[in-house]
C-alpha positions, -999 to +999 in steps of 0.1 A: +264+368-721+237+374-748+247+398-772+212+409-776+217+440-759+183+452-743+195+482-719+229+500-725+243+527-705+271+546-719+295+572-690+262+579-673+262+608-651+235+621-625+248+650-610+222+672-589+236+714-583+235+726-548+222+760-541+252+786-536+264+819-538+270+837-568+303+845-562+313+809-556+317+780-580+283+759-581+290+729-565+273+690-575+267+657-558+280+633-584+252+605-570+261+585-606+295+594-626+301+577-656+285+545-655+283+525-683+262+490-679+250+465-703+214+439-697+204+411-720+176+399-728+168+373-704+195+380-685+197+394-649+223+418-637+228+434-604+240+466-591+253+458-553+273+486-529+269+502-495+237+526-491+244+561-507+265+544-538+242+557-564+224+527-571+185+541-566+199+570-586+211+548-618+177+531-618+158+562-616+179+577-645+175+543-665+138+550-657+141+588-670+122+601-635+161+618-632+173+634-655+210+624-665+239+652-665+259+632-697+260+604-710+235+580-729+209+556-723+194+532-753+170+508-749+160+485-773+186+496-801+171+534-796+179+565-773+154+563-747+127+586-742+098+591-721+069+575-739+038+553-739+065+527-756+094+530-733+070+523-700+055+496-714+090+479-717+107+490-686+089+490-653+100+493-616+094+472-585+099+495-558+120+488-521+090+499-502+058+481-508+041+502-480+050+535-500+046+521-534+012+510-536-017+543-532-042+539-498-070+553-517-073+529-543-084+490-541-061+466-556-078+458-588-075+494-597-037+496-585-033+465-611-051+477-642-039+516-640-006+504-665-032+486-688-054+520-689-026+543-695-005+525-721-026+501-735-055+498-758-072+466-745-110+466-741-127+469-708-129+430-708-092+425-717-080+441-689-102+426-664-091+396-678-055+403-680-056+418-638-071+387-629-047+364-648-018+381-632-032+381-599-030+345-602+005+345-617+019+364-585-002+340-560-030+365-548-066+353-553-094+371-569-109+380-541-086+405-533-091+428-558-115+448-538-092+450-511-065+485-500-031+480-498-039+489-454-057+455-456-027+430-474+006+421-455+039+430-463+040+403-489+010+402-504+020+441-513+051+431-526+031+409-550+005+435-560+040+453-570+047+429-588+018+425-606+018+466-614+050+458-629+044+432-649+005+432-660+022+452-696+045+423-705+074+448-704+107+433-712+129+448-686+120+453-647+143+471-621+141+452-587+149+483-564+159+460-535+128+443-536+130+423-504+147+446-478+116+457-461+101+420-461+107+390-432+133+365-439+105+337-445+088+361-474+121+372-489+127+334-501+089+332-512+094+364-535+128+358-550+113+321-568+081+341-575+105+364-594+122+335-611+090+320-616+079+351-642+113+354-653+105+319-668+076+323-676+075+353-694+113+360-709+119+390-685+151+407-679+161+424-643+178+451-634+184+442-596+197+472-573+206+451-541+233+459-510+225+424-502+251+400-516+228+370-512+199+383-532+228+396-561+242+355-561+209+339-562+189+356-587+217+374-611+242+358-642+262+395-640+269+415-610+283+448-613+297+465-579+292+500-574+312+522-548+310+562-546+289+567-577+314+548-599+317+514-612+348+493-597+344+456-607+323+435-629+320+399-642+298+372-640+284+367-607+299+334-598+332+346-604+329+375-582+320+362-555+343+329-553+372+353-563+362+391-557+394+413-571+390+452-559+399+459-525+361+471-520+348+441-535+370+423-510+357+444-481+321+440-495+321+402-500+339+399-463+315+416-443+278+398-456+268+366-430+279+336-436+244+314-431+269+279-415+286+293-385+309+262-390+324+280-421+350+308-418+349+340-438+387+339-451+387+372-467+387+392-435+390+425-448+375+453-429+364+487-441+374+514-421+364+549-420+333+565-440+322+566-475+338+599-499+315+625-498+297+626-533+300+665-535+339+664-530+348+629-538+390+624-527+409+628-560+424+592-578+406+561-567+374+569-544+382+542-524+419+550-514+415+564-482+397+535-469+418+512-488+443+485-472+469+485-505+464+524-513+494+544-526+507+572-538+493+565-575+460+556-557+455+590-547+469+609-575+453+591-604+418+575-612+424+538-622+403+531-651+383+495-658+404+474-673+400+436-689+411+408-666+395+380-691+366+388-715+336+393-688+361+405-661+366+441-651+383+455-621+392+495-617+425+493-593+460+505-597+473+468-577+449+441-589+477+419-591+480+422-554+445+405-548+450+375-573 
């Protein structure tokens, strides 16, 4: 891994207070619990785990449009704040690009709103920068007059795209950034993103449940499960040889695109995710978890070094070597 060390998170906690009673204790949902996650320049690392895993909330708190219960985020060697600075380093491609992109407003002015705001081009800068990045995400000119009601599903993902990346920022979060697309536009958007990863140095933050998207466009993969962090390592090693039960389960229950290939793992996972308000005590995952024991759910296993880019949080690792 580079050592350049563009985003760091250090025991990063989200939690969000439920309304209550007086008289009772104030309870939270811990949506992100001490995470702690490292990107590169250059590099791209992906957060993967089931829906409601806290994913969307760690890139929302890396984005400072949450605000984080504990913990510490530093970008660029400083403690981030919200500033004209900050957003012109780190922007956001959102999941929906329906949603993400404002009706009222014709594309060229979607495009050029980062370049007004934190920027201080000349009129005839920006139009030239809109229309070279237009080009760069494979949308013609001649869409610029255009609303977001008059693009498909892919052309909007690309406007996103272009929003995100019009500032040169060094860092963009990918908040599953082909789930809402067709299969035959997913492909065309994931080289499109390695394309300008190429071409301009970027660095991604991808927040994926889909396995496939995390082993073709990441070098690191971290795996996310009830708010926590419960294995990481570089992404070819985790997925030829996942080593936490939930990794395991995770890994065994994507497709497999050959139907002539069998999925060997064959771990299920039963039962429902922890609740995030009153998570089970020890490992989160113990009561879905095929080798739980007593330890499991009396004690929280910590993240531990299996080699020098390996981490796995479970009390019987040895038992999935």
């Amino acid at each position: 891994m580079n050592n350049n060390k563009l985003l760091e998170t250090q025991e990063l906690k989200t939690y969000f207070a439920l309304r209550g009673s007086i008289l009772r204790k104030r309870k939270y949902v811990r949506a992100v619990d001490s995470v702690s996650i490292q990107v590169a320049e250059g590099e791209t690392v992906a957060v993967v785990g089931e829906s409601g895993c806290g994913k969307t909330t760690l890139a929302r708190t890396v984005l400072l449009l949450t605000h984080p219960t504990a913990g510490s985020i530093r970008f660029l060697g400083q403690e981030a704040a919200r500033s004209n600075k900050y957003y012109r380093n780190i922007q956001i491609v959102f999941q929906d690009p329906e949603s993400a992109l404002d009706p009222t407003m014709r594309i060229h002015d979607i495009v050029a709103e980062p370049l007004l705001g934190l920027s201080s081009l000349t009129p005839e800068e920006v139009e030239k920068k809109v229309t070279q990045v237009m080009n760069e995400v494979g949308l013609s000119a001649d869409m610029l007059q255009r609303f977001a009601r008059q693009l498909s599903g892919g052309q909007k993902q690309r406007v996103n795209i272009a929003r995100a990346i019009v500032n040169e920022p060094k860092l963009v979060i990918l908040d599953e950034p082909t789930s809402a697309l067709d299969a035959s536009v997913q492909a065309q958007i994931l080289n499109l993103l390695l394309d300008l990863q190429t071409n301009h140095g970027l660095s991604y933050l991808i927040i994926t449940h889909n396995i496939a998207v995390a082993e073709y466009l990441s070098d690191r993969i971290y795996v996310m499960y009830a708010g926590k962090i419960v294995e990481q390592g570089l992404t070819d090693e985790v997925i030829k040889k996942p080593r936490h039960p939930y990794t395991i389960a995770l890994l065994s229950s994507a497709p497999i695109p050959d139907p002539r290939e069998k999925n060997l793992l064959k771990v299920e996972i039963s039962g429902e995710p922890p609740s995030a308000i009153d998570p089970p005590p020890g490992c989160r995952f113990n009561p879905r978890c095929p080798l739980a024991k007593e330890i499991c759910r009396a004690k929280e296993p910590t993240l531990d070094a299996l080699s020098q880019n390996r981490f796995v949080a479970c009390h019987f690792v040895s038992e999935t070597e």
